[in-house]
C-alpha positions as protocol buffer text, in pm:
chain_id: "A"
residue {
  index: 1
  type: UNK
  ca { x: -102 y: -963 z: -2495 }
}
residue {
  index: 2
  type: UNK
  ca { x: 30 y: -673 z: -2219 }
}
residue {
  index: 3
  type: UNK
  ca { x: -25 y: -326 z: -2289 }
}
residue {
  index: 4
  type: UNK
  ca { x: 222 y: -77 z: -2115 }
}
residue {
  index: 5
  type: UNK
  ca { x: 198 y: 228 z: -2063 }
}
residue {
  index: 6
  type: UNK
  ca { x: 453 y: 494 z: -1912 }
}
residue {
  index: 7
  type: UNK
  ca { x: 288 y: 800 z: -1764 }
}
residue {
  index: 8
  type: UNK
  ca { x: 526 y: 1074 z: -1623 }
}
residue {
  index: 9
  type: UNK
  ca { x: 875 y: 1121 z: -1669 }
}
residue {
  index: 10
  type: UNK
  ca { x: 980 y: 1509 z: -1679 }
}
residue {
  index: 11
  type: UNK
  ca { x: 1303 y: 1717 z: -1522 }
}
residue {
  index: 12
  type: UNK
  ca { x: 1450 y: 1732 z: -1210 }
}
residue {
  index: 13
  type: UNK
  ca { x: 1767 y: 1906 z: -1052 }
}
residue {
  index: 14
  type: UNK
  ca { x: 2094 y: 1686 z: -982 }
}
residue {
  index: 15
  type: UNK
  ca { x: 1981 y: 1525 z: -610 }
}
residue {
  index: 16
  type: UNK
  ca { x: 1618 y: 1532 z: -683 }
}
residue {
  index: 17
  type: UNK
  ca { x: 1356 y: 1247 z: -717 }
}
residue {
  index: 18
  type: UNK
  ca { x: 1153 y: 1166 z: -990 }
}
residue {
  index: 19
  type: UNK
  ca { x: 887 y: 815 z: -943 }
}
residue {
  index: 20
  type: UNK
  ca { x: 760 y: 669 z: -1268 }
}
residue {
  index: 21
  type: UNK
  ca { x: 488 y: 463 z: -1312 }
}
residue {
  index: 22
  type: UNK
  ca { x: 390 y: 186 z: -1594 }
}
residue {
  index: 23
  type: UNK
  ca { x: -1 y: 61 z: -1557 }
}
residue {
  index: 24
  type: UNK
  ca { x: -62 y: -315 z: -1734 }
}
residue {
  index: 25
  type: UNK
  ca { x: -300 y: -401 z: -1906 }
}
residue {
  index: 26
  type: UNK
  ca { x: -459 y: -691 z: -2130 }
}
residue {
  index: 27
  type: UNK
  ca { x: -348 y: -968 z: -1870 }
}
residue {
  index: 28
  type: UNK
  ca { x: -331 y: -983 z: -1489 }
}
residue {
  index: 29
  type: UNK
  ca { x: 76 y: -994 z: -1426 }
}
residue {
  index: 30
  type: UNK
  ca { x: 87 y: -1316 z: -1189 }
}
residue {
  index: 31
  type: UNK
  ca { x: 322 y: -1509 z: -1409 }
}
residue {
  index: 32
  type: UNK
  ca { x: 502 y: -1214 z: -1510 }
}
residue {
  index: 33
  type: UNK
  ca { x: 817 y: -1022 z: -1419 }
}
residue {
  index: 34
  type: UNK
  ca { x: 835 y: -630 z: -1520 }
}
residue {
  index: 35
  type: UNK
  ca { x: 1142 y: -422 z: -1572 }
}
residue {
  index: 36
  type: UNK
  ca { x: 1264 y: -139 z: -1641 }
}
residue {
  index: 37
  type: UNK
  ca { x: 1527 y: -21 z: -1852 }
}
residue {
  index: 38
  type: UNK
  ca { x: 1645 y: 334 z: -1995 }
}
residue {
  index: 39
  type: UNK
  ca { x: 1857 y: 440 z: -2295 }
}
residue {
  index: 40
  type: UNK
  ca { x: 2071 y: 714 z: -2300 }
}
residue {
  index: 41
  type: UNK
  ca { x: 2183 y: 936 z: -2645 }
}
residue {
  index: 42
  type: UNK
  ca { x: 2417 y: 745 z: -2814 }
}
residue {
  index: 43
  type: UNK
  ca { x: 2460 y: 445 z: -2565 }
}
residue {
  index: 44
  type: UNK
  ca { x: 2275 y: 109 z: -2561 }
}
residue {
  index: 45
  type: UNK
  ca { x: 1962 y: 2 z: -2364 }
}
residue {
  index: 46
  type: UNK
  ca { x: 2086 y: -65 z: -2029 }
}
residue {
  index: 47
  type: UNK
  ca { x: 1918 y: -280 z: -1763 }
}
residue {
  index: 48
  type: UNK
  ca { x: 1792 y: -43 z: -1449 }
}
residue {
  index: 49
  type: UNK
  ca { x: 1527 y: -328 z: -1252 }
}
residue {
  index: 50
  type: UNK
  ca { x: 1319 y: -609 z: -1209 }
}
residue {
  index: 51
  type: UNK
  ca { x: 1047 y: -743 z: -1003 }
}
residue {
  index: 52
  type: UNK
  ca { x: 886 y: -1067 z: -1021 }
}
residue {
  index: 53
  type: UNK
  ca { x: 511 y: -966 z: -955 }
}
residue {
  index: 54
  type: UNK
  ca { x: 437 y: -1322 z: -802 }
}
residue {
  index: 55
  type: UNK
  ca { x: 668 y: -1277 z: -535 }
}
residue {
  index: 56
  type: UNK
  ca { x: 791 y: -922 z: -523 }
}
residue {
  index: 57
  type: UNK
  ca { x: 1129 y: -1029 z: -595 }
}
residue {
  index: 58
  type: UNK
  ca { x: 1373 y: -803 z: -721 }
}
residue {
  index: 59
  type: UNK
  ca { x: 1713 y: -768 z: -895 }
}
residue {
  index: 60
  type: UNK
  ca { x: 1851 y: -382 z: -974 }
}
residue {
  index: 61
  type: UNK
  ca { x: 2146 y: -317 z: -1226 }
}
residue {
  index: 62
  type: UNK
  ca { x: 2519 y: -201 z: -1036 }
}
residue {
  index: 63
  type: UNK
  ca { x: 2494 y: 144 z: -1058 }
}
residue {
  index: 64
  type: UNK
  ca { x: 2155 y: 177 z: -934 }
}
residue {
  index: 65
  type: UNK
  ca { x: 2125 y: -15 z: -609 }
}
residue {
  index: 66
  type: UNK
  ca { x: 2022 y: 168 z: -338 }
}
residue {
  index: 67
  type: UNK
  ca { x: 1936 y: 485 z: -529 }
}
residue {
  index: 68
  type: UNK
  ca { x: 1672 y: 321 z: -763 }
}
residue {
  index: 69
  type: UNK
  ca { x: 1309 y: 122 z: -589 }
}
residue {
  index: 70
  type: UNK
  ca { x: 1089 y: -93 z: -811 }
}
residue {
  index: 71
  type: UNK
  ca { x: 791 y: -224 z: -657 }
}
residue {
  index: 72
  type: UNK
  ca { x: 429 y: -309 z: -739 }
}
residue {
  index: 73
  type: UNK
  ca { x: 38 y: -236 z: -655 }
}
residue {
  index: 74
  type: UNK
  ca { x: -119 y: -512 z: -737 }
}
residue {
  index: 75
  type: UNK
  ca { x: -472 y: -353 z: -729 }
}
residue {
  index: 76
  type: UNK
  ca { x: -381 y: -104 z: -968 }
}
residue {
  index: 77
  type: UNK
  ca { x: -193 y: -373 z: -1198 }
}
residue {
  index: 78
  type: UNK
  ca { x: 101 y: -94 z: -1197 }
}
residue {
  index: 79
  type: UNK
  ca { x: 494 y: -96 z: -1149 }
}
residue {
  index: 80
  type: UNK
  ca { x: 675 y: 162 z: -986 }
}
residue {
  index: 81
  type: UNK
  ca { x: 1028 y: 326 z: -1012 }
}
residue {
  index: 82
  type: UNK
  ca { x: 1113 y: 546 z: -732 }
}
residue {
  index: 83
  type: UNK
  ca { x: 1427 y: 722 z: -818 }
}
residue {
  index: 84
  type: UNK
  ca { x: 1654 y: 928 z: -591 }
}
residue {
  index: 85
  type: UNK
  ca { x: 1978 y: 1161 z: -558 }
}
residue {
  index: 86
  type: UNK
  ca { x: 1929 y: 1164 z: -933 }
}
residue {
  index: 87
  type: UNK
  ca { x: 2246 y: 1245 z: -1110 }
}
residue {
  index: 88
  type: UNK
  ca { x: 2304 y: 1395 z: -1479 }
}
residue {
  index: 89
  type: UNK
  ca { x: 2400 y: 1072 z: -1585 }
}
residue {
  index: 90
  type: UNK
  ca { x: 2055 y: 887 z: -1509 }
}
residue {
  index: 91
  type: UNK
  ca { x: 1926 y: 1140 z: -1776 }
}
residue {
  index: 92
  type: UNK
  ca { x: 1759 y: 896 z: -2048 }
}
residue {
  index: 93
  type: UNK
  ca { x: 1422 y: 731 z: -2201 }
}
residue {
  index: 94
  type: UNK
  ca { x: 1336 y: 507 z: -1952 }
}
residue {
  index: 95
  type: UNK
  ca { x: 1116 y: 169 z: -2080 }
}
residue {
  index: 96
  type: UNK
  ca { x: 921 y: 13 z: -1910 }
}
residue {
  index: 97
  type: UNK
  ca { x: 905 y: -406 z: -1987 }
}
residue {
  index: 98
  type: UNK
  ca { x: 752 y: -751 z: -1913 }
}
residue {
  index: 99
  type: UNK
  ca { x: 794 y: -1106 z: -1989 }
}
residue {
  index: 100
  type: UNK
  ca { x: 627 y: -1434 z: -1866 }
}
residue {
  index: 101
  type: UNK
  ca { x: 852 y: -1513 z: -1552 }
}
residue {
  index: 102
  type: UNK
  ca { x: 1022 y: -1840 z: -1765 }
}
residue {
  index: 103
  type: UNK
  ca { x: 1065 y: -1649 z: -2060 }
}
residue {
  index: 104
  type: UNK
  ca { x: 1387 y: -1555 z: -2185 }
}
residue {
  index: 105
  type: UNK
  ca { x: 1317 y: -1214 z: -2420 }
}
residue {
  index: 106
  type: UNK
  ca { x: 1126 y: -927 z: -2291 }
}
residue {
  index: 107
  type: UNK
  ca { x: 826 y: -954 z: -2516 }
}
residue {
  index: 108
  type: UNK
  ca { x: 628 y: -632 z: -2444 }
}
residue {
  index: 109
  type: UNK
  ca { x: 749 y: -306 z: -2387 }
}
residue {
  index: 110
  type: UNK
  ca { x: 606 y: 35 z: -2324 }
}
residue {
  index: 111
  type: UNK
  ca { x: 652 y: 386 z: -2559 }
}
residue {
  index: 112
  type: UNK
  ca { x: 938 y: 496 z: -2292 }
}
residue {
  index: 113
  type: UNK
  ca { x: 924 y: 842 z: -2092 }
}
residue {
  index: 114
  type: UNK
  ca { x: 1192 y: 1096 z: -2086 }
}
residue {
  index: 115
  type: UNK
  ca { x: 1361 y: 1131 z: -1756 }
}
residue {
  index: 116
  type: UNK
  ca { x: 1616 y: 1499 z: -1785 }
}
residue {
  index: 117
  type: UNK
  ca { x: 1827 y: 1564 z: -1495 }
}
residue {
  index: 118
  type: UNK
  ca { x: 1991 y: 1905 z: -1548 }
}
residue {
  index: 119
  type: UNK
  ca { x: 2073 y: 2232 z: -1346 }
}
């Protein structure tokens, strides 16, 4: 079993950054790959990243490549998501998730943190 947990969140201004965090715990994350994705009022889940903790490897979703950073600490068993030049439309509850690196479904999932990007 992985616990999640999503620390953080909050508001920023259009062009701002915002880096959240989501600290594992319950199993060490070696055969694991963590994600993140974020839903939006009224839209459905969408896929923002990935990083296989084995190998660092990562995959982003289009609209997020090269604004977006996930990496990991592995001494703090935590997954980052640095986000920057923020936009109105990033405004959502981002999740944070993991699954065992052959697994198809993303079997644990975190309580999601509000991410507002207003003026």
């Amino acid at each position: 079993q992985v616990q999640l947990v999503e620390p953080g969140g909050g508001s920023v201004q259009p062009g701002g950054s915002l880096r959240l965090s989501c600290a594992a715990s319950g199993r060490t994350l070696s055969s694991y790959t963590v994600g993140w994705f974020r839903q939006a009022p009224g839209k459905e889940r969408e896929f923002v990243a990935r990083i296989i903790w084995s190998n660092g490897n990562t995959i982003y979703g289009d609209s997020k490549r090269g604004r977006f950073t996930i990496s990991r600490d592995n001494a703090k068993n935590t997954v980052y998501l640095q986000m920057n030049s923020l936009k109105p439309e990033d405004t959502a509850v981002y999740y944070c998730a993991a699954r065992r690196v052959e697994a198809a479904n993303w079997a644990y999932w975190g309580q999601g943190t509000q991410v507002t990007v207003s003026s």
